[in-house]
C-alpha positions in Angstrom: 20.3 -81.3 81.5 19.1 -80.7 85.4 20.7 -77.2 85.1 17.9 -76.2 82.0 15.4 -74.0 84.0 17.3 -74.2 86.6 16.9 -70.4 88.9 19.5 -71.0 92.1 22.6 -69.1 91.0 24.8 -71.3 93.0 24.0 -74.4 90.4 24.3 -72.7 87.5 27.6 -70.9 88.5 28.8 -74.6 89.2 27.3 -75.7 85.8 28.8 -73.2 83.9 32.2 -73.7 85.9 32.1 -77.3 85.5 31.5 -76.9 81.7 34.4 -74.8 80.9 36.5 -76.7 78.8 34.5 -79.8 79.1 32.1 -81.8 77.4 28.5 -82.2 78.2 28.5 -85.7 78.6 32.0 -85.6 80.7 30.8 -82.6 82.8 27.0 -83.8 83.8 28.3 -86.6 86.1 30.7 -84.5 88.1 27.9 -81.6 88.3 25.3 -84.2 89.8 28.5 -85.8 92.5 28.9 -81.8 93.6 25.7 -81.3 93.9 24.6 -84.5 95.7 28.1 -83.4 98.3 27.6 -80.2 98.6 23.8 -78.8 97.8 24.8 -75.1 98.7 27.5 -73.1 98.5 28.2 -73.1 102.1 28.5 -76.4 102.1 31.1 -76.4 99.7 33.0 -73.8 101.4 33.0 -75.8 104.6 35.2 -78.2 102.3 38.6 -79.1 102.8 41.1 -78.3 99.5 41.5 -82.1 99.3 38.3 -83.6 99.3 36.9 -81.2 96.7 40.0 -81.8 94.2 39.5 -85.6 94.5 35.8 -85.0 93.4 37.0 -82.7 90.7 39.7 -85.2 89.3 39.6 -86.2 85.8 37.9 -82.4 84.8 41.5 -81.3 84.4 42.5 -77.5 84.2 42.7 -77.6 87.9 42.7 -73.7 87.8 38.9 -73.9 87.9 38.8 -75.9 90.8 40.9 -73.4 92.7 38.9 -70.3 91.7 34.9 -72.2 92.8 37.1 -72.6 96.1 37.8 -69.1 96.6 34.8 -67.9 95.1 32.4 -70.3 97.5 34.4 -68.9 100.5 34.4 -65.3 99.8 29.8 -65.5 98.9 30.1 -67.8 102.2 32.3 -66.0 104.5 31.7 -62.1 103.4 28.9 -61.9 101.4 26.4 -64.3 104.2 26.2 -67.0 101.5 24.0 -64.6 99.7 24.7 -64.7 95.4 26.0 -61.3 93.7 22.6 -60.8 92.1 24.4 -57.9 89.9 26.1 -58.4 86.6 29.3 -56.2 87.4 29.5 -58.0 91.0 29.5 -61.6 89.0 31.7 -60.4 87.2 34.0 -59.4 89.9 33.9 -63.2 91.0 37.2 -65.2 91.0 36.9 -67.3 87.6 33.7 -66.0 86.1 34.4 -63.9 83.2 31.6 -62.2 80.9 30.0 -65.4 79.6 29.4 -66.7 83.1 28.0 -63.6 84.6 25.8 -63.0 82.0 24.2 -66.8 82.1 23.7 -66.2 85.8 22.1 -63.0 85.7 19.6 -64.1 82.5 19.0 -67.6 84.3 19.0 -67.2 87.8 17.6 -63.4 87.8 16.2 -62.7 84.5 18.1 -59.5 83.7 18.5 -58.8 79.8 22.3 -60.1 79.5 23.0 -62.1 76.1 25.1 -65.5 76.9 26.9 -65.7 73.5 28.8 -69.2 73.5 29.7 -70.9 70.1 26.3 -71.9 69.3 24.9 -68.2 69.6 28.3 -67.4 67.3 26.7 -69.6 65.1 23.7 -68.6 64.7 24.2 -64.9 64.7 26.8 -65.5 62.2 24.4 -67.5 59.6 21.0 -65.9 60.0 22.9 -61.9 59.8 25.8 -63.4 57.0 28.7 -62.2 59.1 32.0 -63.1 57.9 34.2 -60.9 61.2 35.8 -63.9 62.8 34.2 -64.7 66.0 37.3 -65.5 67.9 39.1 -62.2 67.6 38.5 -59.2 70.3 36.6 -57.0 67.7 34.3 -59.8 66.3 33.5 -61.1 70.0 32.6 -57.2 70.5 30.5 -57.1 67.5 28.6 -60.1 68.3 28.1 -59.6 72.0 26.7 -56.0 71.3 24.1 -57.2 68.5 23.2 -60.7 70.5 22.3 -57.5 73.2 20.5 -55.7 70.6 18.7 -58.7 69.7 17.6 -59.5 73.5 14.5 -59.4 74.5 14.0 -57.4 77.6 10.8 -59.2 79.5 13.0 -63.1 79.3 16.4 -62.9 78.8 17.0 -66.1 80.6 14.4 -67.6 78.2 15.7 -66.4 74.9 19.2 -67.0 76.2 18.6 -70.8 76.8 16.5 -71.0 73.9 19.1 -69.7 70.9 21.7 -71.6 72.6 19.5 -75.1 72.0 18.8 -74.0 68.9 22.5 -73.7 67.8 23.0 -76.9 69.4 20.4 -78.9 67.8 19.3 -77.3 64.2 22.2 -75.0 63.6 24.8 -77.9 64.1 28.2 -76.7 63.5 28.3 -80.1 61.2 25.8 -80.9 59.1 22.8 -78.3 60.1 19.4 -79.3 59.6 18.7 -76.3 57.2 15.9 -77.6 55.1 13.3 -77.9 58.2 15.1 -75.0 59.6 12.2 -72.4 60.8 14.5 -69.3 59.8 15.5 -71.3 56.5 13.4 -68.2 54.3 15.0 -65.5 55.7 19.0 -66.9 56.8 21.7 -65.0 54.8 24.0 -67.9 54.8 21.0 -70.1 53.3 21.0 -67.6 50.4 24.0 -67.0 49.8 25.6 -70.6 50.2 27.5 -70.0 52.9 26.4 -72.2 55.7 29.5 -74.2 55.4 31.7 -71.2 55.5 30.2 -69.3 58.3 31.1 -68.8 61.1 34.6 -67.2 60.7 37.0 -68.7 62.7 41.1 -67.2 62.2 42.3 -70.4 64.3 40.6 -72.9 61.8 41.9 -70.6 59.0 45.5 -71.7 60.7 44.9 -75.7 60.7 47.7 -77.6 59.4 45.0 -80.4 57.6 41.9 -79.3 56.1 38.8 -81.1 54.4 37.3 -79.4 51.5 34.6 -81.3 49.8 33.0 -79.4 46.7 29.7 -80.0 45.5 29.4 -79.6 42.0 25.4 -78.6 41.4 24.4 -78.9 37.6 21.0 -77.5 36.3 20.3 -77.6 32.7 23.8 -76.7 30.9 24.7 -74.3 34.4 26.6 -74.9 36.9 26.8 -72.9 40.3 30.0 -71.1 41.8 30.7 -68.3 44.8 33.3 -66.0 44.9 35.6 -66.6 48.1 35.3 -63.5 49.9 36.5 -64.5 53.5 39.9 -63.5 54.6 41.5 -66.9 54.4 43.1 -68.4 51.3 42.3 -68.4 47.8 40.4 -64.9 48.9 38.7 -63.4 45.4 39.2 -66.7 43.5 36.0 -68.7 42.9 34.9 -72.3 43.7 31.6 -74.6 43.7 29.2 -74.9 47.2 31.9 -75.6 49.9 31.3 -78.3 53.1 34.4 -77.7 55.0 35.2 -80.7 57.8 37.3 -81.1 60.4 37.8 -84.9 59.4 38.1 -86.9 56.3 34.3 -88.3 55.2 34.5 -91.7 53.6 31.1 -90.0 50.8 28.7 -92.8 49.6 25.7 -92.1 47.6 23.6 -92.5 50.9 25.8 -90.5 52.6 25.2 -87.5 49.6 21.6 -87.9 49.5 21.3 -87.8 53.2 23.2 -84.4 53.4 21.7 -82.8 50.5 18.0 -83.3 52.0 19.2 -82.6 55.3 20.9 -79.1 54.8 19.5 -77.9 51.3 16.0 -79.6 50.9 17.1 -81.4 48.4 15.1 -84.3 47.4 16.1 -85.5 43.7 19.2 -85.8 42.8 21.6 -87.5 40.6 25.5 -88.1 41.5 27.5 -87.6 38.7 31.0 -88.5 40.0 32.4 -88.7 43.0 36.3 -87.9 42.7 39.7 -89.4 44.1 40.8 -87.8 47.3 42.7 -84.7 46.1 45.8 -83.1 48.0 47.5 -79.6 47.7 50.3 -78.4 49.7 50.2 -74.8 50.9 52.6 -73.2 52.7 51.5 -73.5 56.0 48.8 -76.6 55.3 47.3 -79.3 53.1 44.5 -79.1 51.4 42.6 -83.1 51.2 39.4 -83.3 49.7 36.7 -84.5 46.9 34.8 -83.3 44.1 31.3 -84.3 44.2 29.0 -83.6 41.0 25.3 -83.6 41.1 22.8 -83.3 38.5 19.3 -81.5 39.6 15.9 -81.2 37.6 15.7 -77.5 38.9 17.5 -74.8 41.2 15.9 -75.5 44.6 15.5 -72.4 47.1 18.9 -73.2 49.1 21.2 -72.7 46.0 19.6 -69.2 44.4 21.8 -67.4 45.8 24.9 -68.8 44.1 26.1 -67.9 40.8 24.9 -69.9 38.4 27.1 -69.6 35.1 27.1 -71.9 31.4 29.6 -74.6 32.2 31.1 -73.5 28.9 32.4 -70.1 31.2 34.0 -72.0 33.9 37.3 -71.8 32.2 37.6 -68.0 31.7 36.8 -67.4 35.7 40.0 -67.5 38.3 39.8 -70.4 40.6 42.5 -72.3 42.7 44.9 -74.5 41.6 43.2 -77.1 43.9 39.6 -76.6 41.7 41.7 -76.1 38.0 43.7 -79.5 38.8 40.1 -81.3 39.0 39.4 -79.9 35.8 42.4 -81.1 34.2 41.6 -84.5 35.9 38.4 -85.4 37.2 38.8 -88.6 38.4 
């Protein structure tokens, strides 16, 4: 992306604008137009209302488009063109809230403020085996205060970009690449099964339509199970290794193999059964998803930290109706 490395605090404040509430791929094409039209931000404050909001049409949420107008004026007009080079002065800044100042004052001035978007959620929330919710004012506290803590004083900007890319591109919110992951001896949600799980969010705990596919792991007479400990439903009760999804996934043999080697290291394997789709209505949402059983020679690294109990026990644990109706039928 031309704004990775990128030190003029005028482009990265229109990056980060531009990528509020818009994807990448949508976002880089109108970034390079306002660039290429307007290379500083006194050039953009020269600009009439109408000639900018053509250039911004199609971004939608028009509100943003507004606020880089006031703000280019006001750094133009009473500040000499000169960028706030102070985190509380960013902040001040018609449409920048604490994300935004804190990637302009890492990037463009190297002063020790985390950027914690969804991909530094992420990470945080796997590596440290946080289950606060990230979208809720004390878990955004929490997580803002120990991605500070974690910060490292001399390049910010560098560690900022860096854990964000990394969240992007190994710990993917689908399908992470866990088993060539560098932190994959020492992440908590590794050990303890819970990369699937993690991180908490309460607005996809309120989804109408959810995909829960269970993977049934079976090692010489045991099978593995984790105790549901997140505030969300079935809290207490216990199931088998989780891949939550925010779509249904049409699961082929391939399609196993590839995701057990990709996010458990899991090399030999042997698929069992592959269920029916399965459907529970909830109060407030449906449950769809599969049962998935796998045979394994041993218990790899990636699924120690899960229970592993004589498949003869099953029966005298507490699970959910949706597991116990699989047991009854599992076809």
């Amino acid at each position: 992306m031309p704004w990775k490395g990128e030190k003029d605090p005028y482009k990265i404040w229109l990056s980060e604008i531009i990528l509020q509430q818009t994807r990448v791929e949508q976002g880089l094409a109108y970034y390079n137009r306002f660039i290429e039209k307007y290379p500083s931000i006194t050039d953009l404050a020269n600009a009439k209302d109408e000639r900018v909001f053509k250039l911004w049409e199609g971004l939608g949420y028009y509100t943003r488009c507004r606020n880089i107008l006031t703000t280019a004026r006001y750094i133009a007009f009473e500040l000499g063109g000169v960028f706030p080079n102070q985190y509380e002065e960013l902040l001040a800044l018609k449409g920048v809230g604490p994300y935004t100042a804190a990637a302009i004052a890492s990037f463009a001035y190297n002063q020790p403020y985390a950027v914690v978007d969804g991909n530094v959620f992420r990470v945080i929330a796997r590596y440290f085996g946080i289950d606060d919710a990230t979208d809720t004012s004390t878990g955004k506290f929490f997580f803002t205060k120990l991605a500070n803590e974690l910060l490292p004083i001399k390049e910010p900007g560098l560690y900022n970009q860096a854990i964000m890319d990394f969240g992007a591109t190994v710990c993917k919110p689908a399908l992470p690449l866990c088993s060539t992951c560098i932190f994959n001896q020492s992440c908590a949600a590794l050990a303890l099964g819970k990369v699937n799980v993690l991180p908490v969010k309460t607005k996809s705990i309120q989804k109408k339509h959810r995909w829960f596919y269970y993977f049934i792991f079976h090692v010489a007479g045991k099978t593995a199970i984790i105790q549901r400990t997140n505030k969300d439903i079935w809290q207490g009760l216990h199931e088998f290794y989780l891949y939550e999804s925010s779509k249904e996934i049409k699961w082929k043999d391939a399609a196993i193999s590839n995701f057990l080697q990709a996010q458990l290291g899991i090399k030999e394997a042997t698929v069992l059964n592959i269920s029916t789709l399965k459907k529970q209505q909830l109060t407030h949402q449906q449950i769809n998803g599969q049962f998935i059983e796998i045979k394994l020679p041993f218990i790899p690294k990636s699924l120690m930290g899960l229970e592993w109990v004589k498949q003869t026990m099953l029966k005298q644990l507490a699970f959910p109706r949706f597991i116990t109706a699989y047991f009854e039928d599992p076809v």
